[in-house]
PDB file of N, CA, C and O in Angstrom:
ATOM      1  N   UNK A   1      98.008 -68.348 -31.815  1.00  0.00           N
ATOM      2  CA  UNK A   1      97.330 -67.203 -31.232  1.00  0.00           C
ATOM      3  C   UNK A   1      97.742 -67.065 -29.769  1.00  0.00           C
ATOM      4  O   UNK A   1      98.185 -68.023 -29.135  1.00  0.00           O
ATOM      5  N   UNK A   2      97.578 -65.801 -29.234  1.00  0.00           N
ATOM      6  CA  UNK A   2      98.415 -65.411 -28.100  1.00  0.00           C
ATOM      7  C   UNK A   2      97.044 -65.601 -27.400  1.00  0.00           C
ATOM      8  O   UNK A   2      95.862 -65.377 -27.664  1.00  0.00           O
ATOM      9  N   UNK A   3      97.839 -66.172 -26.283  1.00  0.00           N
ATOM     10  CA  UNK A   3      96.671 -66.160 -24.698  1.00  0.00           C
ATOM     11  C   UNK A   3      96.098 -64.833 -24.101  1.00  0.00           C
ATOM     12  O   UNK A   3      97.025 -64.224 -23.567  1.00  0.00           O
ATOM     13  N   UNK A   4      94.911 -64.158 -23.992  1.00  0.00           N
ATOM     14  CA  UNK A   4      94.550 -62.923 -23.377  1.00  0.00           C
ATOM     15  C   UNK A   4      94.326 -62.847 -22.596  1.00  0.00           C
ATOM     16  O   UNK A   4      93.223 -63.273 -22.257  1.00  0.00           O
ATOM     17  N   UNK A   5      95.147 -62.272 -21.710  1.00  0.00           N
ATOM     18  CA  UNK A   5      95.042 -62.273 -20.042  1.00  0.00           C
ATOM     19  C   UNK A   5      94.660 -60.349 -19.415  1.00  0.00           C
ATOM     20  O   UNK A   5      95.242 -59.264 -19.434  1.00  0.00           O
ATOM     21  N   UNK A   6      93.473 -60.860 -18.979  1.00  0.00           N
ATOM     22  CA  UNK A   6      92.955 -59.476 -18.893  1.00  0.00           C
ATOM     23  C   UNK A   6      93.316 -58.886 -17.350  1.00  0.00           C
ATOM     24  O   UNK A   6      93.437 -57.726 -16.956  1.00  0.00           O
ATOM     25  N   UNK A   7      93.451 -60.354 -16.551  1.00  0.00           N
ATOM     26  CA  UNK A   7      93.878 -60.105 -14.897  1.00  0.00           C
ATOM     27  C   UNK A   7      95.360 -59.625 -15.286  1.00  0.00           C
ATOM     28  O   UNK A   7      95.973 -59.528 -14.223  1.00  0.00           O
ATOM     29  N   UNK A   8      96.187 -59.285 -16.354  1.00  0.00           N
ATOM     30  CA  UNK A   8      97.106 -58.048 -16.283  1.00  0.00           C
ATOM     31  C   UNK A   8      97.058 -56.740 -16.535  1.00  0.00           C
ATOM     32  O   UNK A   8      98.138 -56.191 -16.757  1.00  0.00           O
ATOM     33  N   UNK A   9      96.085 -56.097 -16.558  1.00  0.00           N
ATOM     34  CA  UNK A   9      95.544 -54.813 -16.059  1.00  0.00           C
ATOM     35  C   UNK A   9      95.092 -54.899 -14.679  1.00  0.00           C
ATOM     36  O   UNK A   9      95.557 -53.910 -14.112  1.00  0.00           O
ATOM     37  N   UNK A  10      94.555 -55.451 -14.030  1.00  0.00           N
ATOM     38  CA  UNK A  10      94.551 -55.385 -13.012  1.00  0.00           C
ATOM     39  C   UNK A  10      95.097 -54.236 -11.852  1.00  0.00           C
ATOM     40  O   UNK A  10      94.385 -53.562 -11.108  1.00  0.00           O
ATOM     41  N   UNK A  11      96.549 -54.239 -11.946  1.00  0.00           N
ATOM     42  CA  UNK A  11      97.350 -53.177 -11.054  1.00  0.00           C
ATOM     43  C   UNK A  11      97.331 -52.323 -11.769  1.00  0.00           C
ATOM     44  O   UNK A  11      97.961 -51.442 -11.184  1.00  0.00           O
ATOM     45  N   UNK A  12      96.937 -51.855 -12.940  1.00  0.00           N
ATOM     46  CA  UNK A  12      97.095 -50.778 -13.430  1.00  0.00           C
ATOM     47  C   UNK A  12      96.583 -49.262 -12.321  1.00  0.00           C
ATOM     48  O   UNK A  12      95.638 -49.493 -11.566  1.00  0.00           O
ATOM     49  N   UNK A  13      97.232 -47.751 -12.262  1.00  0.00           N
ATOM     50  CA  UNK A  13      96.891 -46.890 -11.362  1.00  0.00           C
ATOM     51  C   UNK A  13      96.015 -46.295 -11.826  1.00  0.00           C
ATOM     52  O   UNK A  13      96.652 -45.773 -12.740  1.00  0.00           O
ATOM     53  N   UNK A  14      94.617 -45.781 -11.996  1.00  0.00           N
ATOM     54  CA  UNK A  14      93.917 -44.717 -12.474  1.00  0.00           C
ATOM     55  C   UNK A  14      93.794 -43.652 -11.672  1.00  0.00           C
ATOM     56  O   UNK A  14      93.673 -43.992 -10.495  1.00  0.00           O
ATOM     57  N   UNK A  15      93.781 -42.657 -11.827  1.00  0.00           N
ATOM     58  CA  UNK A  15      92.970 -41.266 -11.602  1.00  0.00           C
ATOM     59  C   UNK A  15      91.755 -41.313 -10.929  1.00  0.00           C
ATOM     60  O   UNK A  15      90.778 -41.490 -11.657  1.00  0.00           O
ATOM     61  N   UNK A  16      91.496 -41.173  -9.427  1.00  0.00           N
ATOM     62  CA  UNK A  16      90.350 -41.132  -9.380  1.00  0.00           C
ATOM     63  C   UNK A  16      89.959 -39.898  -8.560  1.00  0.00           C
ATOM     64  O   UNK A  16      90.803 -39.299  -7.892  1.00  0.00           O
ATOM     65  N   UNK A  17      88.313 -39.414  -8.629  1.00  0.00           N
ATOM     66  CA  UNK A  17      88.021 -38.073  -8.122  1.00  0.00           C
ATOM     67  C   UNK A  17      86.730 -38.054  -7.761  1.00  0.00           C
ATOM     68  O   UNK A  17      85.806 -38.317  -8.531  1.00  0.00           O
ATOM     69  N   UNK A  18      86.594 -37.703  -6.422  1.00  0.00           N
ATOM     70  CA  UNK A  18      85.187 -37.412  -5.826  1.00  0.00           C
ATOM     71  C   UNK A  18      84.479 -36.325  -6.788  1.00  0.00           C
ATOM     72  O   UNK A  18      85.257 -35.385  -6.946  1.00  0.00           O
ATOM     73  N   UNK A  19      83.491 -36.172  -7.355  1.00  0.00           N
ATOM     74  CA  UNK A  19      82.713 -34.585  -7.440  1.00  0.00           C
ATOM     75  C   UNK A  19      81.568 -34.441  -6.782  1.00  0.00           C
ATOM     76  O   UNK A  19      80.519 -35.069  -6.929  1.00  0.00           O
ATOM     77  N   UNK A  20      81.868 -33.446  -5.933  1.00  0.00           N
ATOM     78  CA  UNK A  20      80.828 -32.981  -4.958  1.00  0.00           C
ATOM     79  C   UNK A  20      79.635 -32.358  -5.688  1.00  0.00           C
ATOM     80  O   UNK A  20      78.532 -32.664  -5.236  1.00  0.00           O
ATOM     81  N   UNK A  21      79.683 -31.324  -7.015  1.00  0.00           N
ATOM     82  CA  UNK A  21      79.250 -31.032  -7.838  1.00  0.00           C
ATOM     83  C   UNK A  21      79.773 -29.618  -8.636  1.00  0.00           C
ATOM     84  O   UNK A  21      80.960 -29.319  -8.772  1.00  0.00           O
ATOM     85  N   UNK A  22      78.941 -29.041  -8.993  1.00  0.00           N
ATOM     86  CA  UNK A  22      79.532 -27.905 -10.275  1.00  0.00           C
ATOM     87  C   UNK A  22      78.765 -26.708 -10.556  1.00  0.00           C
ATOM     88  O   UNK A  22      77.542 -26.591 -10.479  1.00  0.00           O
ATOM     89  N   UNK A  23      79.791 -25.656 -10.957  1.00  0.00           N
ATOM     90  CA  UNK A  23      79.566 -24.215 -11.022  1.00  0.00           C
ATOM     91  C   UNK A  23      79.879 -24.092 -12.146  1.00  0.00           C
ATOM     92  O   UNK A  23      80.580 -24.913 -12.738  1.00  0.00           O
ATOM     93  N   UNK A  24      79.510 -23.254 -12.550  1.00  0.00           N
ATOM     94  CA  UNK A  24      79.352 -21.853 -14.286  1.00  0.00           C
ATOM     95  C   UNK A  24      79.449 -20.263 -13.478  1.00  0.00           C
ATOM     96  O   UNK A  24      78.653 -19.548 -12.869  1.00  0.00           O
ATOM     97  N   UNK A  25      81.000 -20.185 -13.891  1.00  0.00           N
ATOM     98  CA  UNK A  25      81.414 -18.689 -13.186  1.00  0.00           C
ATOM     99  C   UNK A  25      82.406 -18.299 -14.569  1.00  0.00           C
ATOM    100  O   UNK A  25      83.187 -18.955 -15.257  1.00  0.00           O
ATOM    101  N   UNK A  26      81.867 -16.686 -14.579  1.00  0.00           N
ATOM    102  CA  UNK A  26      82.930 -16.085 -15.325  1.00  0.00           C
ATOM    103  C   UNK A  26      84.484 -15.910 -15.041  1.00  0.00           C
ATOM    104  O   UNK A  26      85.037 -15.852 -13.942  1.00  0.00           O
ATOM    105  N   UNK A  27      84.928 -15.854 -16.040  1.00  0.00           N
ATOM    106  CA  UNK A  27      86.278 -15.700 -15.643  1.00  0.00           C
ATOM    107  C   UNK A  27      86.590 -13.973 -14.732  1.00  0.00           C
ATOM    108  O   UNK A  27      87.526 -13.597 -14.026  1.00  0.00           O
ATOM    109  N   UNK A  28      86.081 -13.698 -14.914  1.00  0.00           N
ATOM    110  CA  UNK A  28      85.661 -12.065 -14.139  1.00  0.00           C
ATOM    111  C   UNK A  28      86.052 -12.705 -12.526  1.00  0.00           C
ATOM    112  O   UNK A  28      87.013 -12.392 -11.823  1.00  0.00           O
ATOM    113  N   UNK A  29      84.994 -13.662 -12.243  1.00  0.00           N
ATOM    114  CA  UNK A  29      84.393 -14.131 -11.311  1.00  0.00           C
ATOM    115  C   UNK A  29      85.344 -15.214 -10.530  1.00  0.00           C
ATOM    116  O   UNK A  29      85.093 -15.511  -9.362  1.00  0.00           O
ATOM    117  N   UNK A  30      86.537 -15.833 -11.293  1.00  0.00           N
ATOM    118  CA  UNK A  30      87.292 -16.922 -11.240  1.00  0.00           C
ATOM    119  C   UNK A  30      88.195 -16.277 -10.127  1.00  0.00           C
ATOM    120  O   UNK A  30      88.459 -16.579  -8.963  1.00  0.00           O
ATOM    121  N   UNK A  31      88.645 -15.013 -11.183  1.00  0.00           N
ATOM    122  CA  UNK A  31      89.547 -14.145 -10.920  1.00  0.00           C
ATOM    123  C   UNK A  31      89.410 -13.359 -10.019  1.00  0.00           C
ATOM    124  O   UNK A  31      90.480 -12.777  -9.841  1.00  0.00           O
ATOM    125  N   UNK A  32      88.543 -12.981  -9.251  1.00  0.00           N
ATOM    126  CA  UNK A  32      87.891 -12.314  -8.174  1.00  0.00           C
ATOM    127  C   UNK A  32      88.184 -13.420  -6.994  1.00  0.00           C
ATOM    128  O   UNK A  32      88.345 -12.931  -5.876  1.00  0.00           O
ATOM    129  N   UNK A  33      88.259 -14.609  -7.084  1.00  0.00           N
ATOM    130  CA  UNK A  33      88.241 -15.077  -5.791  1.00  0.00           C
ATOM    131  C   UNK A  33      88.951 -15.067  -4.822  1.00  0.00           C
ATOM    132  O   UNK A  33      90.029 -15.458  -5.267  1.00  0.00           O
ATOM    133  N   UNK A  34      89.111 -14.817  -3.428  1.00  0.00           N
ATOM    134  CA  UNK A  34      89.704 -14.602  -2.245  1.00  0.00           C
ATOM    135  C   UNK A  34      89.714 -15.741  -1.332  1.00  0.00           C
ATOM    136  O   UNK A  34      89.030 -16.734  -1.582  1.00  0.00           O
ATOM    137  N   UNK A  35      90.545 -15.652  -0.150  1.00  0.00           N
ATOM    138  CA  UNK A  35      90.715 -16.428   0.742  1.00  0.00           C
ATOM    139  C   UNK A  35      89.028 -15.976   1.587  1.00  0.00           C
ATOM    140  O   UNK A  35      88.613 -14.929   2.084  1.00  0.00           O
ATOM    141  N   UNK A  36      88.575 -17.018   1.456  1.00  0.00           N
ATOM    142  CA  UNK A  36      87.101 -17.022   2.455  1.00  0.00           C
ATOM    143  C   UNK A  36      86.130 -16.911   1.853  1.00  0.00           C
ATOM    144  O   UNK A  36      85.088 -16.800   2.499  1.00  0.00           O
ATOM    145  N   UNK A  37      86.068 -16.895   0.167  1.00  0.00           N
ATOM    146  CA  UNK A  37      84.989 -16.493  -0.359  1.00  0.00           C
ATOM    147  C   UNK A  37      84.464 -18.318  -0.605  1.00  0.00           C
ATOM    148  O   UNK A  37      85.105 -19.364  -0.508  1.00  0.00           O
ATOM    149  N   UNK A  38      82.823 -17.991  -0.999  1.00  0.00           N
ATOM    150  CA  UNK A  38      82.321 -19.556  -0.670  1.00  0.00           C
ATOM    151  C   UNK A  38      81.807 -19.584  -2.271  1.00  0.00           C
ATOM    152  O   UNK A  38      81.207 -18.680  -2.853  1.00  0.00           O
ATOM    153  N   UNK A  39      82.290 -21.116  -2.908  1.00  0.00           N
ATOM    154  CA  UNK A  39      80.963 -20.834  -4.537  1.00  0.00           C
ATOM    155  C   UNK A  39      80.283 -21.737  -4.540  1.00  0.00           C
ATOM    156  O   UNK A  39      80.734 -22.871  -4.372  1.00  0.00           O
ATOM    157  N   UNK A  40      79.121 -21.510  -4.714  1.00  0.00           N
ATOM    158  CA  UNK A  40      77.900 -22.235  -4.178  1.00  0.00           C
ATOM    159  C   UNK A  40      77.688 -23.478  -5.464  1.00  0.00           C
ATOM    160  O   UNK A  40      77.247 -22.972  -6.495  1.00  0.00           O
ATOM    161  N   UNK A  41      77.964 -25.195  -5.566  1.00  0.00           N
ATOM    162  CA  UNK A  41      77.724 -26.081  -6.629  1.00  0.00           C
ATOM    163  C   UNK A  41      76.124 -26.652  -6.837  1.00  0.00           C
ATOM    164  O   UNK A  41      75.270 -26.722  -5.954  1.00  0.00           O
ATOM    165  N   UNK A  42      76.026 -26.910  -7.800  1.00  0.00           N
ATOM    166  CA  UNK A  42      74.475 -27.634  -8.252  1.00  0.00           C
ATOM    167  C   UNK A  42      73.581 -28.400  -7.391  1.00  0.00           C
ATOM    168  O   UNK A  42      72.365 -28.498  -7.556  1.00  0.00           O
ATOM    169  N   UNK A  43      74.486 -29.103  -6.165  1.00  0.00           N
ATOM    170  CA  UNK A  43      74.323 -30.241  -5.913  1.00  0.00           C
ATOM    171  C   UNK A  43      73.662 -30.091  -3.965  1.00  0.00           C
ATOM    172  O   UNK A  43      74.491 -29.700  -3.144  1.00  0.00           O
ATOM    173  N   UNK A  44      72.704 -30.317  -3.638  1.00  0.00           N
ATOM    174  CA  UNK A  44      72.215 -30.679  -2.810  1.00  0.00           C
ATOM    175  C   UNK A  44      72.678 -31.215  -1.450  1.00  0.00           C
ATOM    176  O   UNK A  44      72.580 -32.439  -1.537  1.00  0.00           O
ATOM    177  N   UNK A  45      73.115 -30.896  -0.286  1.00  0.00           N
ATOM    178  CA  UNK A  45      73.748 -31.431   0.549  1.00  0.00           C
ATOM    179  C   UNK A  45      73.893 -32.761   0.710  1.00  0.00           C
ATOM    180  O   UNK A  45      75.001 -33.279   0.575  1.00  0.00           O
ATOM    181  N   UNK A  46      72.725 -33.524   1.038  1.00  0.00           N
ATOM    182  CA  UNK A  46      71.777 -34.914   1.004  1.00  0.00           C
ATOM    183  C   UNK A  46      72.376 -35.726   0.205  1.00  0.00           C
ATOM    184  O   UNK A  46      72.656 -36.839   0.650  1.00  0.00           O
ATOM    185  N   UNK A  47      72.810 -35.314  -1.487  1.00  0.00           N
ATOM    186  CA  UNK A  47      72.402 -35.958  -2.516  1.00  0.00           C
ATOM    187  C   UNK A  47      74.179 -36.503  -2.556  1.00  0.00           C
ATOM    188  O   UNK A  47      75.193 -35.805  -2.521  1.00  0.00           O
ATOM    189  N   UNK A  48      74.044 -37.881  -2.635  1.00  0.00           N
ATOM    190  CA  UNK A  48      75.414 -38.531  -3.158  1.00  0.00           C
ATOM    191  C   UNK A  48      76.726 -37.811  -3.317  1.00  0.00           C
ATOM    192  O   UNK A  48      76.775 -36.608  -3.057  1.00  0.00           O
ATOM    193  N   UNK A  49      77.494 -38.281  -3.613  1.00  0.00           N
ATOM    194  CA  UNK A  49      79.068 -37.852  -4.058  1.00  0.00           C
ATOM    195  C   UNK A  49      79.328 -39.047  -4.726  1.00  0.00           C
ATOM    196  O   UNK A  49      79.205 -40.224  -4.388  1.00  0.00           O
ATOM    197  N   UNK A  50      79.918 -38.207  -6.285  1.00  0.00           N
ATOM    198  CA  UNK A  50      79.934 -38.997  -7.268  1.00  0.00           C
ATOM    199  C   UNK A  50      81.901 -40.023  -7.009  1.00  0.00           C
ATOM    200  O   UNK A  50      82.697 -39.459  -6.257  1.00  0.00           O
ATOM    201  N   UNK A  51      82.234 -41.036  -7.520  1.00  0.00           N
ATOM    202  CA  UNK A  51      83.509 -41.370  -7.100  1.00  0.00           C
ATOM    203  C   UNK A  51      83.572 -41.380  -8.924  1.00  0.00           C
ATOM    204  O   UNK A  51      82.831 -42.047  -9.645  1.00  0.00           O
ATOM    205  N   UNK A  52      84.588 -40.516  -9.345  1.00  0.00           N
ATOM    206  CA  UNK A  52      84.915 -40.497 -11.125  1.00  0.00           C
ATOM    207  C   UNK A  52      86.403 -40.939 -11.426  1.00  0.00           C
ATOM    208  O   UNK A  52      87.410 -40.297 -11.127  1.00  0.00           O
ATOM    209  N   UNK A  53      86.341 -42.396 -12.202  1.00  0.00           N
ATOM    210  CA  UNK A  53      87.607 -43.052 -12.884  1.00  0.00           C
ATOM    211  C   UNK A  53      87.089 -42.559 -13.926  1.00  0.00           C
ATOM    212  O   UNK A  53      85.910 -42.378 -14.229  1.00  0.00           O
ATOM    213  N   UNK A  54      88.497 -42.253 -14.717  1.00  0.00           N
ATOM    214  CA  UNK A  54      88.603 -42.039 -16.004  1.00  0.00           C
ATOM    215  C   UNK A  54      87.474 -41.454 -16.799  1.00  0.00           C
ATOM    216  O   UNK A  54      87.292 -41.880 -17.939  1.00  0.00           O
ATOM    217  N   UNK A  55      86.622 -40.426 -16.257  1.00  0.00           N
ATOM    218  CA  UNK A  55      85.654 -39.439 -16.665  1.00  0.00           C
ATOM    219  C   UNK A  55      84.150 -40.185 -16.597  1.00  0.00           C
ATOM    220  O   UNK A  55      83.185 -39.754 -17.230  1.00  0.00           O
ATOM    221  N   UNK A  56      84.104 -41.283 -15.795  1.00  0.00           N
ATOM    222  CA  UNK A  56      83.370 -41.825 -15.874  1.00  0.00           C
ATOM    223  C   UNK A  56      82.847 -42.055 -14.353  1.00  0.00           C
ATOM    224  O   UNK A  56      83.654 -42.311 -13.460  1.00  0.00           O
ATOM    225  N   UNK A  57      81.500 -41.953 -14.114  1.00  0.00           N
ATOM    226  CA  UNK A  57      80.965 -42.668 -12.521  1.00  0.00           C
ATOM    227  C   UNK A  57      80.943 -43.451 -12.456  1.00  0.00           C
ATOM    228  O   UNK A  57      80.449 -44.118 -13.365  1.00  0.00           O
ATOM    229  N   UNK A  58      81.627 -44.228 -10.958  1.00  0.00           N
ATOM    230  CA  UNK A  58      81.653 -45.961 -11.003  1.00  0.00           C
ATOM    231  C   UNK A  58      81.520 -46.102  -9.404  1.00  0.00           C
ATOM    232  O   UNK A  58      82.065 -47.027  -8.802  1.00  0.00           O
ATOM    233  N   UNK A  59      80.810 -45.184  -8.812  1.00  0.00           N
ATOM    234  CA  UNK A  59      80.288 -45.338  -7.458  1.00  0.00           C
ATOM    235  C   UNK A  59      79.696 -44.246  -7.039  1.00  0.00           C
ATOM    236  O   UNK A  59      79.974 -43.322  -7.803  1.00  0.00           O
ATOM    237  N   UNK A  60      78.970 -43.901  -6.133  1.00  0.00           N
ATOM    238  CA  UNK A  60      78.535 -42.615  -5.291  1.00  0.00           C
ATOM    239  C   UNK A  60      78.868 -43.616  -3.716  1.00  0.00           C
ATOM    240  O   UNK A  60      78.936 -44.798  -3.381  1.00  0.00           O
ATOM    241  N   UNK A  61      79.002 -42.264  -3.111  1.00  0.00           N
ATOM    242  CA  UNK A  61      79.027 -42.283  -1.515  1.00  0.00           C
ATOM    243  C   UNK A  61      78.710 -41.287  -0.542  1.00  0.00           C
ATOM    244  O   UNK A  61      77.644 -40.671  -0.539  1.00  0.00           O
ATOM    245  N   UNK A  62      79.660 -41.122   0.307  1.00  0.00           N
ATOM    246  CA  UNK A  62      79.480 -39.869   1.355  1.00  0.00           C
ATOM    247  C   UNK A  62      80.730 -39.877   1.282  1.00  0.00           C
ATOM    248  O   UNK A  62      81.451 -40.622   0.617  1.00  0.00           O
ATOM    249  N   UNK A  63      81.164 -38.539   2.386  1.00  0.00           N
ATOM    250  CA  UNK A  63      82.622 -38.047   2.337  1.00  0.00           C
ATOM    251  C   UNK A  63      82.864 -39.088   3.647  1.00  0.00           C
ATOM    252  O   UNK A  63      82.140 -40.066   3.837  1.00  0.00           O
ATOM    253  N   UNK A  64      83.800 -38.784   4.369  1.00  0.00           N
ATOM    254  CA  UNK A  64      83.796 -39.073   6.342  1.00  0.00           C
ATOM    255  C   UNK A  64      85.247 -38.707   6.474  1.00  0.00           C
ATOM    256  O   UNK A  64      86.196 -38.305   5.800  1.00  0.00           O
ATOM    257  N   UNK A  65      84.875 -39.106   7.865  1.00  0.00           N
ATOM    258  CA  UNK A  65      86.384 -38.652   8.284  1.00  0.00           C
ATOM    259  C   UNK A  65      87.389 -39.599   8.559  1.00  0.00           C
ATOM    260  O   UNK A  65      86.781 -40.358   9.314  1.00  0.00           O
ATOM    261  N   UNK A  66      88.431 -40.017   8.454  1.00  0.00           N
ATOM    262  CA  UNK A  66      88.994 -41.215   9.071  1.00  0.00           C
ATOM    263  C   UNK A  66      90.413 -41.143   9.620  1.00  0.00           C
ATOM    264  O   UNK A  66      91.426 -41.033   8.930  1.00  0.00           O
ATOM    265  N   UNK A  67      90.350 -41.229  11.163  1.00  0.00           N
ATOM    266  CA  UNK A  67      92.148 -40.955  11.624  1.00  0.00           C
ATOM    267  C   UNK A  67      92.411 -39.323  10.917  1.00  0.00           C
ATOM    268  O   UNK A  67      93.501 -39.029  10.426  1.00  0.00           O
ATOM    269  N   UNK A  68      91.222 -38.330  10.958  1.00  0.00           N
ATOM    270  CA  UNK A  68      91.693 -37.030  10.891  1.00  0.00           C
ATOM    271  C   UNK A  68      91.841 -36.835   9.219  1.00  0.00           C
ATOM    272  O   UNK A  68      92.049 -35.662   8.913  1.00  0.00           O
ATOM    273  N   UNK A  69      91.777 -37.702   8.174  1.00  0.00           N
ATOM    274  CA  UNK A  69      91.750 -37.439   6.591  1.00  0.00           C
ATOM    275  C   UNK A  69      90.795 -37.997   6.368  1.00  0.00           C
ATOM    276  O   UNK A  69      90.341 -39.048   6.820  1.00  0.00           O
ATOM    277  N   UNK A  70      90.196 -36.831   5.151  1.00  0.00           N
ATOM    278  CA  UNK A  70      88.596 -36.859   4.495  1.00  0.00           C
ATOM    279  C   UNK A  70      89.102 -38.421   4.108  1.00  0.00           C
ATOM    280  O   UNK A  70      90.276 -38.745   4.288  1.00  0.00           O
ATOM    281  N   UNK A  71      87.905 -39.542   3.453  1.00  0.00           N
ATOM    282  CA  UNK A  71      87.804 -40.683   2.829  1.00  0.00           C
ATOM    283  C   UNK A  71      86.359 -40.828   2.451  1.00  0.00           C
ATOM    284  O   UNK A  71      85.332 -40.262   2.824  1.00  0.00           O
ATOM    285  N   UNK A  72      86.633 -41.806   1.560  1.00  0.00           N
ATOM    286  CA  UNK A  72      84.912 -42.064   0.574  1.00  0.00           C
ATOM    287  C   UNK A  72      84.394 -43.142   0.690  1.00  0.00           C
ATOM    288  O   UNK A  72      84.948 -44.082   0.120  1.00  0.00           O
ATOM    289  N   UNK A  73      83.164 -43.389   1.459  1.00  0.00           N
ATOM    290  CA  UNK A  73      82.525 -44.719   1.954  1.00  0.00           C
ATOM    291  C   UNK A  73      81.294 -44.751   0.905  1.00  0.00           C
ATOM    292  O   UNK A  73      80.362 -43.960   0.762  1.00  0.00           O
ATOM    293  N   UNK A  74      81.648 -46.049   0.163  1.00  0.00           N
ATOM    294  CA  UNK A  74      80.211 -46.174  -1.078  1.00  0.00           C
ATOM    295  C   UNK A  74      79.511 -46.759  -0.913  1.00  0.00           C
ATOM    296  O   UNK A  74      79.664 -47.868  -0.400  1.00  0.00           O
ATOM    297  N   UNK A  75      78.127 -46.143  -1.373  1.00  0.00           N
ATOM    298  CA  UNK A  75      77.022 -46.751  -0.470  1.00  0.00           C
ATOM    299  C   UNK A  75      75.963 -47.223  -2.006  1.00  0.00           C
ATOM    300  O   UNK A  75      74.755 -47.457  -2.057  1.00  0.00           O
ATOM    301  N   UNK A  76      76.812 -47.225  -2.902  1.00  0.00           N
ATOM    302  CA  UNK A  76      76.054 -47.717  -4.263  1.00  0.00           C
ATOM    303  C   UNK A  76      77.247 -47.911  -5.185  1.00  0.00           C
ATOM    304  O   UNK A  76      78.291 -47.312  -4.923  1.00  0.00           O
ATOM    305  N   UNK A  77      77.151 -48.857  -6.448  1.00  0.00           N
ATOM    306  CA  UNK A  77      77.885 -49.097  -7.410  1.00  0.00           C
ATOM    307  C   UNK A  77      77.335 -48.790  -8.628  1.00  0.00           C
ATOM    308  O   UNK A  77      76.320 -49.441  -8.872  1.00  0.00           O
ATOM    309  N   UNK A  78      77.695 -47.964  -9.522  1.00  0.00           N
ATOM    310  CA  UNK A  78      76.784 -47.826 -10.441  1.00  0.00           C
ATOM    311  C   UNK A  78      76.783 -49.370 -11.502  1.00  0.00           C
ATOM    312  O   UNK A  78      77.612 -50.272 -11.620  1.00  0.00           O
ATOM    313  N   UNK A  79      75.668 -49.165 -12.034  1.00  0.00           N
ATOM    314  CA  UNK A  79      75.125 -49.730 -13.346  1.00  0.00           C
ATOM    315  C   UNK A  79      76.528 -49.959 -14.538  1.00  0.00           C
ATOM    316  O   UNK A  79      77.371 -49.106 -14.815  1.00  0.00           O
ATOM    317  N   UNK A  80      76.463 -50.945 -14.923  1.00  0.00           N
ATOM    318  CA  UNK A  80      77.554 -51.307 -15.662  1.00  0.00           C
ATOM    319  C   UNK A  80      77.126 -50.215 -17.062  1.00  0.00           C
ATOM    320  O   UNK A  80      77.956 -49.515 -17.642  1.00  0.00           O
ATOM    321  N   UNK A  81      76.219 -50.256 -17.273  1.00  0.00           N
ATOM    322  CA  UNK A  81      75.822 -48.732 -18.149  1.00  0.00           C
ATOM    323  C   UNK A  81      76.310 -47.487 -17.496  1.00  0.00           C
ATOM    324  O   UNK A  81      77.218 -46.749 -17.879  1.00  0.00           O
ATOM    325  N   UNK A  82      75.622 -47.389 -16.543  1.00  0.00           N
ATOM    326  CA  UNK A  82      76.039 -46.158 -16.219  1.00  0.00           C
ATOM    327  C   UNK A  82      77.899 -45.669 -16.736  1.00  0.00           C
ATOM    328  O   UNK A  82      78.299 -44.680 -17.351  1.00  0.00           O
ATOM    329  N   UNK A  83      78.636 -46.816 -16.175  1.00  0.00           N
ATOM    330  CA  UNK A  83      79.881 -46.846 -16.032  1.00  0.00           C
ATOM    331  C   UNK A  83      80.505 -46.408 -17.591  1.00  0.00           C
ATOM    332  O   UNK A  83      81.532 -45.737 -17.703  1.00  0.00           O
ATOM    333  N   UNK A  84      79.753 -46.876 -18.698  1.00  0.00           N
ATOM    334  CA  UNK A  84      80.443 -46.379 -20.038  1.00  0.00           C
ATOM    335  C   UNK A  84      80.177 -45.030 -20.120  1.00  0.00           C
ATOM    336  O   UNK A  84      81.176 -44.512 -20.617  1.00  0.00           O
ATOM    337  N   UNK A  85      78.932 -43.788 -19.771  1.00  0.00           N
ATOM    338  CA  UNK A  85      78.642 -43.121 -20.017  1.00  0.00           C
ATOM    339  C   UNK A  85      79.781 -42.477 -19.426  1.00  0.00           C
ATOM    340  O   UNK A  85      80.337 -42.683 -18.347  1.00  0.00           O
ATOM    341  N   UNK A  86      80.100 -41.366 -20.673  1.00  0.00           N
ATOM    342  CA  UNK A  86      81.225 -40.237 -19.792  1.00  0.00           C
ATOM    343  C   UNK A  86      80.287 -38.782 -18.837  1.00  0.00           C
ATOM    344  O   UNK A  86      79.106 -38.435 -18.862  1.00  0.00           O
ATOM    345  N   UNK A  87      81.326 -38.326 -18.186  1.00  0.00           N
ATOM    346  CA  UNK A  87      80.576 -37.540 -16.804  1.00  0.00           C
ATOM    347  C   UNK A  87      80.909 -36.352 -18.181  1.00  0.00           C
ATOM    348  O   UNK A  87      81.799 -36.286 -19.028  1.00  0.00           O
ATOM    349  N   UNK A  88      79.427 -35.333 -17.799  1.00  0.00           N
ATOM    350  CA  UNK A  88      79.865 -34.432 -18.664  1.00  0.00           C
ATOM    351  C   UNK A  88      80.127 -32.847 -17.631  1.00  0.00           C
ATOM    352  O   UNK A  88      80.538 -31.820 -18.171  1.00  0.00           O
TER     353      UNK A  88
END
């Protein structure tokens, strides 16, 4: 039987993505958009920013600024549950 070495995933690269939060706009509405127009998401100024691997939450934070580029400082880890649930 072969040895399973899981510390070789390790370097693997994923996909990862802040969501600030989310809109329901017609395509009417998609298609209408302009330079300056604002679309207003679900989500609460205050309230977290989700950090999403592979469709899944595996941190919240805040945005900031750093040396002049946005970056994501986490101020929670989710729940090893949480982490299987996919983001819908």
């Amino acid at each position: 039987m072969t040895d399973v070495r899981p510390d070789i995933v390790l370097d693997m690269e994923l996909e990862a993505a802040l969501q600030f939060g989310a809109s329901e706009l017609s395509l009417r509405d998609v298609l209408a958009l302009g330079p300056g127009d604002v679309v207003e998401l679900d989500r609460h100024l205050a309230a977290p920013v989700d950090l999403v691997v592979g469709e899944r939450i595996v941190a919240r934070g805040e945005v900031v600024v750093v040396n002049g580029n946005f970056a994501f400082r986490v101020t929670e880890v989710t729940t090893p549950q949480m982490r299987l649930e996919i983001v819908r």
